[in-house]
N, C-alpha and C positions, 0 to 999 in steps of 0.2 A: 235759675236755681239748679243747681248738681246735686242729685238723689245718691250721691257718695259719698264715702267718708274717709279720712284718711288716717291712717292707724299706726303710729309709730313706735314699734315694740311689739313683740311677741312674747313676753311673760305672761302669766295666770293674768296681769290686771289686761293686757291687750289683746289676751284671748277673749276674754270672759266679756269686755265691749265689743269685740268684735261678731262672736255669738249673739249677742244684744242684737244687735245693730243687725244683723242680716237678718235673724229672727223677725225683727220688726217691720222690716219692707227697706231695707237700703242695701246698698250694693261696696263692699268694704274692701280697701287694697290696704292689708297688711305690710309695713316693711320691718324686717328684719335685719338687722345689722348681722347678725352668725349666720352659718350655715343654716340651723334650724330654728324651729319657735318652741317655747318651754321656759328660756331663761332662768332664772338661779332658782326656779322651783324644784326645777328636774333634776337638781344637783343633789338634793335634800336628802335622807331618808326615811325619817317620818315627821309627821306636826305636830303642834302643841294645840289644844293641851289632851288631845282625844290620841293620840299617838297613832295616827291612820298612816298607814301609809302613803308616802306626798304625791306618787307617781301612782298610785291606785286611782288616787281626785283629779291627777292631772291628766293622767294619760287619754282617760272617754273624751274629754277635753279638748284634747291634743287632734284626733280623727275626726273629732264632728268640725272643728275647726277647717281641716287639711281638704274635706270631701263637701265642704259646705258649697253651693252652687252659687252664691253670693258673696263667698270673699274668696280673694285673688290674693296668694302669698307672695310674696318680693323679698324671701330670704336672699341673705348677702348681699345685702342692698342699702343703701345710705341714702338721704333725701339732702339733695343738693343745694335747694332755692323753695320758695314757696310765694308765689307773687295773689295779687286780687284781694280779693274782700271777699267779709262772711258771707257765703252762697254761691259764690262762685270765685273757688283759689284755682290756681293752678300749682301744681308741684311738677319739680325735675327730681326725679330719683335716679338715681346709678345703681343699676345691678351689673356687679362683681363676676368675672368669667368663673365657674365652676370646674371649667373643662369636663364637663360633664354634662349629655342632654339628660334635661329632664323627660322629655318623651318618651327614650327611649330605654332608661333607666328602669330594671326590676328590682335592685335592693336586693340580688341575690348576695352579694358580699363576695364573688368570686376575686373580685379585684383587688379587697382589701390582703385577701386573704395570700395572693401573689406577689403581692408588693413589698419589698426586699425594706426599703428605709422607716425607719423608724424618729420619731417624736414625743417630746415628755405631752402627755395627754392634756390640754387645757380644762377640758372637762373634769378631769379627775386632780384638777391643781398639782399637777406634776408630780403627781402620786405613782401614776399609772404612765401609760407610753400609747400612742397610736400609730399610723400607718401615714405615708405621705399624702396617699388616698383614704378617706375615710368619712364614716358617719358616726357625728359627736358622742350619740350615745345609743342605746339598743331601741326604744323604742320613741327616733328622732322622728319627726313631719318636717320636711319630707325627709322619706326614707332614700334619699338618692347623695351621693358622698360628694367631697369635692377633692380638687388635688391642690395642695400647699406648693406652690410654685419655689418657695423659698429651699425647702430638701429633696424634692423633687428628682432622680436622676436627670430626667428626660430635659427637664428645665436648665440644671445645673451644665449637665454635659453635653447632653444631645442623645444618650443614649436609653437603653431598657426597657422601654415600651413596654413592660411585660402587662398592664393591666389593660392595654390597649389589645393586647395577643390574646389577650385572655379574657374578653368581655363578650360573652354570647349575645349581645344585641349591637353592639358597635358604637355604645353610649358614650365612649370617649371623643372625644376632640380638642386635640392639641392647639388648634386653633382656635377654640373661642377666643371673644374679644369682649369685654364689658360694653354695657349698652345703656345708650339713656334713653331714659321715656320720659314722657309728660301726662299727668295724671292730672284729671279734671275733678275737683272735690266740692263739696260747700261745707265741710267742718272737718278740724285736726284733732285728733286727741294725744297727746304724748302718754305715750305708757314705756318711758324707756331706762328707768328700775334703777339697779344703784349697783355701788362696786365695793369692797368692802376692807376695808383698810388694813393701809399696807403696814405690819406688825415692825417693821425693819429699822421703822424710824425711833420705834422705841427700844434701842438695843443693850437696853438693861434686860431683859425679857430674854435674849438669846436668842430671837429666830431667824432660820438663813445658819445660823453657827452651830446649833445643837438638832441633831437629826430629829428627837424625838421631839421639838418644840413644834406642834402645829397650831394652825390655824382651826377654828370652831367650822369652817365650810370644808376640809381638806379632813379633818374628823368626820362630817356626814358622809364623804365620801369612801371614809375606813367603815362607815358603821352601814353603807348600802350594800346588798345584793348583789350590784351591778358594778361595782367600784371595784378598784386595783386589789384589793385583800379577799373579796366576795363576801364580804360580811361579816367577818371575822375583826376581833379587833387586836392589833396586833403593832408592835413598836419598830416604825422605818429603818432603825439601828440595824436590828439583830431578827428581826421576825418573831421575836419573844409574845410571851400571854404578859400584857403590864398585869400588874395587881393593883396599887397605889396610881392613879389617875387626879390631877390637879385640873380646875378649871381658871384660869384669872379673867377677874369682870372687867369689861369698859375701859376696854383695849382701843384707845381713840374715839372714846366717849368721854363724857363730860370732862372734858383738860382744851382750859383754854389755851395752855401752853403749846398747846401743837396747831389751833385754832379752830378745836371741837368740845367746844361746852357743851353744846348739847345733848341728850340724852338719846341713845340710838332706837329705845321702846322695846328691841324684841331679846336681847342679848341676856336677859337674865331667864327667860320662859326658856328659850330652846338651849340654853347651858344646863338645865333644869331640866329637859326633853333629854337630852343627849345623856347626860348624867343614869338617868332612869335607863334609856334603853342601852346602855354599856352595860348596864347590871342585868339586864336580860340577857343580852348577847352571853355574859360571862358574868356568872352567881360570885365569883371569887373577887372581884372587880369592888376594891373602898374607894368610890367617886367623894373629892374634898370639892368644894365649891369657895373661892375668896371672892368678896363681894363687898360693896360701900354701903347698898340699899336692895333689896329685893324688891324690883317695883312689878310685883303681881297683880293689874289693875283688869285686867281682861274679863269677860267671864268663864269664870272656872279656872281664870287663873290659880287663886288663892288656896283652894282645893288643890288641887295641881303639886304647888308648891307643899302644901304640910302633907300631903303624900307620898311625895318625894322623901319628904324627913321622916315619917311615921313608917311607911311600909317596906319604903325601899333602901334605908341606909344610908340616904344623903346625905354626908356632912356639910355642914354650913358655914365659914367662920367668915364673920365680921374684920377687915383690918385693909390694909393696902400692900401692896406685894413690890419688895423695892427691888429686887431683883431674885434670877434664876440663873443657877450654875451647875454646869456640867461634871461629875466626876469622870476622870477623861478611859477610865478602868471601866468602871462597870458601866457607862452613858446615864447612870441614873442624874436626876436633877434635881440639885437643893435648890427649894423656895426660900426667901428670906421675906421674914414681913415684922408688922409691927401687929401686936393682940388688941383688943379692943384694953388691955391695961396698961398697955403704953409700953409693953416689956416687947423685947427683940425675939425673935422668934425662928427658928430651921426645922422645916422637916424636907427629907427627900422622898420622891417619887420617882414614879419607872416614867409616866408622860406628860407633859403638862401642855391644856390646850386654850389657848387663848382666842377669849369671847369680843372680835375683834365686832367694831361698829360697821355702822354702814352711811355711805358718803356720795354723794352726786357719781353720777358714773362718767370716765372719762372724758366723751364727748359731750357731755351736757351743754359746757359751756360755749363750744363752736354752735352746736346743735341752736342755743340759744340764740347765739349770733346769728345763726344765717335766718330763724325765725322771728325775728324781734322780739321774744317775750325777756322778760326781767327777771333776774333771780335774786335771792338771797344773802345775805354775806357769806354762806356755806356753800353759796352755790344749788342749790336747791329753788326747784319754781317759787315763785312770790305767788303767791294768791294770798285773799282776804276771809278774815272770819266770817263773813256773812256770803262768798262765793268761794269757799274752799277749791272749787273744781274750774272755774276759770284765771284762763291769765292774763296778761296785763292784753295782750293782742286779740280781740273780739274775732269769734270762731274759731278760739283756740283752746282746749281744753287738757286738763292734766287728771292722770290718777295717778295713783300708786306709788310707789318710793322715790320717785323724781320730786313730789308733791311735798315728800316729809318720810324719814325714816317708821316704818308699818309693818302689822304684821301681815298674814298674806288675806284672813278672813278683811280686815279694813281695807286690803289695795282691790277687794273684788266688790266688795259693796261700792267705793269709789267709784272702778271700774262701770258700773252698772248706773252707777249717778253720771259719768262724764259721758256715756252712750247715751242715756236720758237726755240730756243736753245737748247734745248734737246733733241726735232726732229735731229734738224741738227746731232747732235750728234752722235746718232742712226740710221739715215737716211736709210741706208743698209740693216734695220733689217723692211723696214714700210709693215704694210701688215703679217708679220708673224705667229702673237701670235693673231689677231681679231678674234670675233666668231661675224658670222650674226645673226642678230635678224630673228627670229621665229614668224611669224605670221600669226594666225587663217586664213583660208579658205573667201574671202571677201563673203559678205550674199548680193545675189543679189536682189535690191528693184525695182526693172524696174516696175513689174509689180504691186506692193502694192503704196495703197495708202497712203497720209503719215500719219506718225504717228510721231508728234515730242514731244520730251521730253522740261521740260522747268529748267534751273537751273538756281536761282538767288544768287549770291552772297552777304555778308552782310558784305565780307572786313573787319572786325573788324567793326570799327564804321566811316571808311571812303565813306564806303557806309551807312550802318546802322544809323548811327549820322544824316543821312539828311534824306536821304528817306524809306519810312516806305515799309519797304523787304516783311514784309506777307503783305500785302495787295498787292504788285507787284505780289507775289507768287498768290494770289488767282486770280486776273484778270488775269493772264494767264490761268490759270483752265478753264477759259469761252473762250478763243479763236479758232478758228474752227482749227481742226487736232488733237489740245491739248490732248496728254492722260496724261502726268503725268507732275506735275509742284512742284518742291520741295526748299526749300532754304537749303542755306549750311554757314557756318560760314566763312572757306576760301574755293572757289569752286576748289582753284590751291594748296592746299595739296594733301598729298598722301593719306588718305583715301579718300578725295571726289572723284579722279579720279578712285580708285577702286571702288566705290558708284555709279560714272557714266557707269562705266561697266557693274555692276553687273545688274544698271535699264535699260540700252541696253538689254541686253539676256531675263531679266523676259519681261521685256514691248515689249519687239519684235518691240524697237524704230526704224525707218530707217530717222529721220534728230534730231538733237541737238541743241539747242540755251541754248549760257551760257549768262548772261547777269551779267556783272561784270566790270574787267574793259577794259587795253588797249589791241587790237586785237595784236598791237606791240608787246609787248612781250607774251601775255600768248593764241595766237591765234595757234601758234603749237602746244605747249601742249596738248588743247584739242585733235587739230587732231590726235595726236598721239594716244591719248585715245580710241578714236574711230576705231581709226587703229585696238588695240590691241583687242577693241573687238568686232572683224569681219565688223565693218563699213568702207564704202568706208569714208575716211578723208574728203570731199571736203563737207561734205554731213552735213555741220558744218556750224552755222552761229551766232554770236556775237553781243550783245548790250551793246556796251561800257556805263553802269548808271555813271560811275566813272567819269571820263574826262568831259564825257560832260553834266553832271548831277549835281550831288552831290559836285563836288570840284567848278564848275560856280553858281549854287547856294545854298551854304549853308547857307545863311540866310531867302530862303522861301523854308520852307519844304512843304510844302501841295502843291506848281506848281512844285515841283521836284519830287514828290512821282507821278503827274499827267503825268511830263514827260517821268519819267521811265517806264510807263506806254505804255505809245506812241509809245519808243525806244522798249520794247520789243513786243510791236505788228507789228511795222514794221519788226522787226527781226524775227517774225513764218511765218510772210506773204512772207518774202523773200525766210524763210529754207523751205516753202511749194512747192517752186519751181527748189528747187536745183535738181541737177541729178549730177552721180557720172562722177568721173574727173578720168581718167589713167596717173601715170607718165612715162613718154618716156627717155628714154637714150640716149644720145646725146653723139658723142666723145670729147673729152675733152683735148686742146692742152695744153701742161707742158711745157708752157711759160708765163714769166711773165715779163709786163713793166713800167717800174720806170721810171717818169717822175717826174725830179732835181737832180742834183749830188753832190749836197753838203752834209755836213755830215750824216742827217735822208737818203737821198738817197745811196748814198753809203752804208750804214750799212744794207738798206734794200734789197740793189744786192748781199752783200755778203752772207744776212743770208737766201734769195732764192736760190741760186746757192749753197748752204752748204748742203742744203734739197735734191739738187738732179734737180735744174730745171734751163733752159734756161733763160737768161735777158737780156733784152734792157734795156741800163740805157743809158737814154734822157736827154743833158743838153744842153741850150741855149747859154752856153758861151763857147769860146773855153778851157776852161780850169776845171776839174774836182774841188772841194772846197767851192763852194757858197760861203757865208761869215764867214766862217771859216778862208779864207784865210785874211781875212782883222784882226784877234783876232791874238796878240802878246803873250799873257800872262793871264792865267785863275784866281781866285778869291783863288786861293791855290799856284800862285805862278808856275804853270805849264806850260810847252811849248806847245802850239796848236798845231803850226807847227810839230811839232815831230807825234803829233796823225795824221796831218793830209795827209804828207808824208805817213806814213803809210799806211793808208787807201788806198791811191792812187793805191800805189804799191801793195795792193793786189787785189785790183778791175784789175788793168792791167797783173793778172799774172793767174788769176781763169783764167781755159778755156771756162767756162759756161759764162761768163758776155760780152755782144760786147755793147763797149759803142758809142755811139753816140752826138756827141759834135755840136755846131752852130747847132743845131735844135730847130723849134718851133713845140710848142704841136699841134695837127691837130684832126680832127672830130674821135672819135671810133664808131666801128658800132658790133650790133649783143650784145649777152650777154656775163657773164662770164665764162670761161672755153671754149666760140667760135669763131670763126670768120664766118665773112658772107658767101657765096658761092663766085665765082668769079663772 
């Protein structure tokens, strides 16, 4: 049995098993097909229906992934063969020459910055342009670039080397070679996402012919910070402010004629997302929306959606959209549609963006082949209602948009169920193959006075847009302790965390204030940063401008810039008092209880007890099934009963599982992994 896992994809859902999974006691080799890991999360600019920033939740993400001492990245890398059985596979992966070491690579960007040829950016859907050398986007894992051999001087001609001339560590090499390895696993998960269809084929729509016609991903990348326009929204013709903005729905969604009946799930939320923050970006901005169905099923969808129409100006119309035309003067575009009255209908607009679906991604299908699992008529994994997350080949698991078109909260709960399973899997082997993290000597401040660093975040323009970051950065420079106060463009990438190290050691900081956004998710991060360079963690302390600043008031900047002002002086005033914190060990009982036995419960006694640990599964009725048992027949025509017999029978047959029946739930005490004293 092999205590590893083999992880194919690097998007939010194979990051977030991957986290899993090393967290738990296994040892995970990510492969990557791009240069880096992120995937079409990172393309985004914010999510629905809470409007966060996408690269805010991904980026912490992104570094604990990158620095985890248990998973091993295999950007640009393809997995070749996968032979064996569950517990012990073997994989041939091919990593891709970079012509670039990673060893020896700082992500300084000198080279980018030297290098004469140019490329339509992939990242940016050919909005934007890149360097022949280059890293995909600003805050990539790894932060180390590669060279496109296809534009390439050096490649094409033989000559220029200028990035080679120009790299203060010597991290080029013209001569890499790609290389194969063999990777020893006991379970697969595919996490390798989707690709979103190509609008071209419908060329009644104009796209490809009409500048201003985009795509709904090539829009997120007009409406990012970090994208070809900076965040600005802005019409590819002319550089013009559109005013009149069109969205057309189920762009290679439900049309069997192209061979996509299906329903793609996310296309009317974040048409709806994009809609709303185009009206942010620019108050003058009439977002029309053409639509078949509003299918807002999420939670907080539905909110969401009469939001849109109540607060923000949403227009809605009901009908279908038979085509779009260019006037060849102005590049405006007339829509043509039909009304919900059956009458012919023209309005023009300045851009019109079509809310294109999403579809197996390119390689699925080889990918499929050379793994034996079975797909779909769409192409899409096959799994079953009752094993969503496995597939047809035992030890092979799927999540996320390979599985079924989702939005990103579904591909990460997936995500987290197909790591579950693959634990389980392996369970035998947890513990085997982990290496501990390694960290510097702690630098005792007991006796120094403090010295705190100040780092302000500028979020793209989610901070930056409202309140004005250098002038926060300079009023901290005046606060008493203050030695060093800098801003940074994301504070939760991978170089600013080595940037926050590096001014730890020179500045002989002993407390840190980040001042960005939520302590929720990017509050460990820091600490961890601080960990790594010789700081006690706790010695850390945070000014959320985000949350409670810049997203509550973005229409008076000059009392937000005053705020953030406030929030980070309260926050040196408090890092002036910190003192460092020791973590203590506690034993930890490897038992777990499930309270309801219906079918989520049941599936979660059996998939703790598969892991290797003790359950109490708690249910109030005398009988195991919840409301399961009252379901005759499923929407496919399937017998419940059959799954849910099953079920039963194997909760009553693990030896791990003592169920508990006629009980009601009652007070817990202590925390998790304890119980109280007697």
């Amino acid at each position: 049995m092999h205590g590893a896992v083999l992880m194919l994809g690097g998007g939010i859902g194979g990051v977030q098993a991957s986290l899993d999974l090393a967290e738990a006691g296994f040892r995970v080799y990510l492969v990557e097909s791009s240069p880096s890991i992120g995937g079409r999360m990172a393309q985004l600019d914010k999510t629905f229906p809470t409007n966060d920033c996408s690269m805010c939740i991904l980026s912490p993400k992104l570094v604990e992934c990158g620095r985890h001492p248990n998973i091993d990245l295999f950007t640009y890398s393809e997995l070749l063969a996968l032979e064996g059985e569950p517990g012990a596979f073997r994989a041939r992966v091919l990593k891709h020459a970079r012509y670039v070491r990673e060893d020896l690579c700082t992500g300084c960007g000198t080279c980018q910055e030297k290098c004469p040829r140019k490329a339509p950016s992939e990242f940016d859907q050919g909005l934007g342009t890149r360097k022949a050398i280059y890293v995909p986007y600003p805050q990539a894992i790894p932060n180390v670039p590669v060279i496109d051999r296809e534009i390439c001087t050096y490649f094409l001609k033989g000559k220029c080397r200028l990035c080679e001339k120009n790299c203060p560590t010597g991290a080029i090499d013209y001569e890499q070679q790609d290389e194969e390895l063999e990777l020893d696993v006991g379970a697969v998960i595919l996490a390798v996402g989707y690709d979103v269809f190509d609008p071209t084929i419908k060329g009644e729509y104009g796209y490809r012919k009409y500048s201003n016609v985009v795509t709904s991903l090539e829009f997120e990348r007009m409406l990012s910070a970090s994208g070809p326009f900076q965040g600005e929204v802005l019409r590819p013709s002319d550089g013009s402010h559109p005013r009149r903005i069109a969205w057309i729905q189920c762009v290679g969604s439900r049309n069997s004629q192209i061979g996509r009946a299906y329903c793609s799930s996310v296309c009317c939320m974040y048409a709806i997302k994009e809609a709303i923050i185009a009206k942010e970006h620019d108050g003058l901005i009439e977002p029309t929306i053409f639509y078949i169905d509003v299918r807002a099923f999420g939670k907080g969808f539905d909110l969401y959606y009469e939001r849109a129409r109540s607060e923000h100006g949403v227009r809605f119309v009901r009908s279908m959209v038979s085509q779009v035309v260019e006037d060849p003067e102005t590049k405006g575009l007339l829509v043509h549609y039909v009304d919900e009255a059956g009458r012919l209908r023209r309005e023009e607009f300045d851009l019109v963006v079509l809310s294109v679906g999403l579809g197996p991604s390119r390689d699925a299908l080889e990918l499929a082949r050379r793994l034996g699992v079975e797909l779909d008529p769409y192409g899409f994994c096959s799994t079953s209602p009752s094993q969503p997350l496995s597939t047809s080949r035992p030890g092979v698991y799927v999540c996320g948009a390979f599985q079924g078109p989702k939005d990103i909260p579904e591909a990460v709960a997936q995500a987290s169920g197909a790591a579950a399973s693959a634990a389980a899997e392996v369970a035998s082997a947890r513990w085997q193959l982990v290496r501990r993290e390694e960290y510097p000597p702690e630098r005792d401040v007991s006796s120094e006075a403090p010295r705190i660093g100040v780092f302000v975040c500028h979020c793209g323009i989610n901070i930056a847009g409202v309140v004005d970051v250098e002038a926060v950065r300079d009023y901290a420079r005046t606060l008493p302790h203050v030695v060093h106060a800098e801003d940074n463009l994301f504070s939760c990438s991978q170089d600013a965390q080595e940037r926050i190290k590096k001014v730890i050691r020179e500045e002989r900081l002993n407390r840190v204030v980040v001042a960005s956004c939520s302590p929720r998710t990017h509050e460990p991060l820091f600490r961890q940063t601080l960990r790594e360079a010789g700081l006690n963690p706790y010695l850390f302390e945070m000014a959320n401008i985000r949350d409670q600043c810049s997203w509550v008031h973005m229409k008076e900047k000059e009392r937000a810039t005053e705020k953030a002002k406030d929030l980070v002086r309260m926050a040196v005033t408090a890092a002036a008092l910190l003192q460092p914190l020791q973590r203590e060990r506690l034993p930890v009982h490897k038992r777990a209880l499930v309270i309801g036995g219906g079918l989520a419960g049941m599936t979660a006694a059996l998939g703790f007890a598969s892991a290797g640990f003790e359950v109490f599964l708690v249910e109030r009725e005398a009988a195991l099934g919840g409301n399961l048992r009252h379901l005759r027949y499923t929407l496919r025509g399937k017998d419940p009963q059959a799954l849910l017999q099953e079920l039963i029978e194997k909760v009553a047959a693990h030896p791990s599982i003592y169920v508990i029946l006629n009980a009601e739930s009652w007070t817990t005490r202590a925390s998790r992994g304890t119980t109280p004293p007697a």
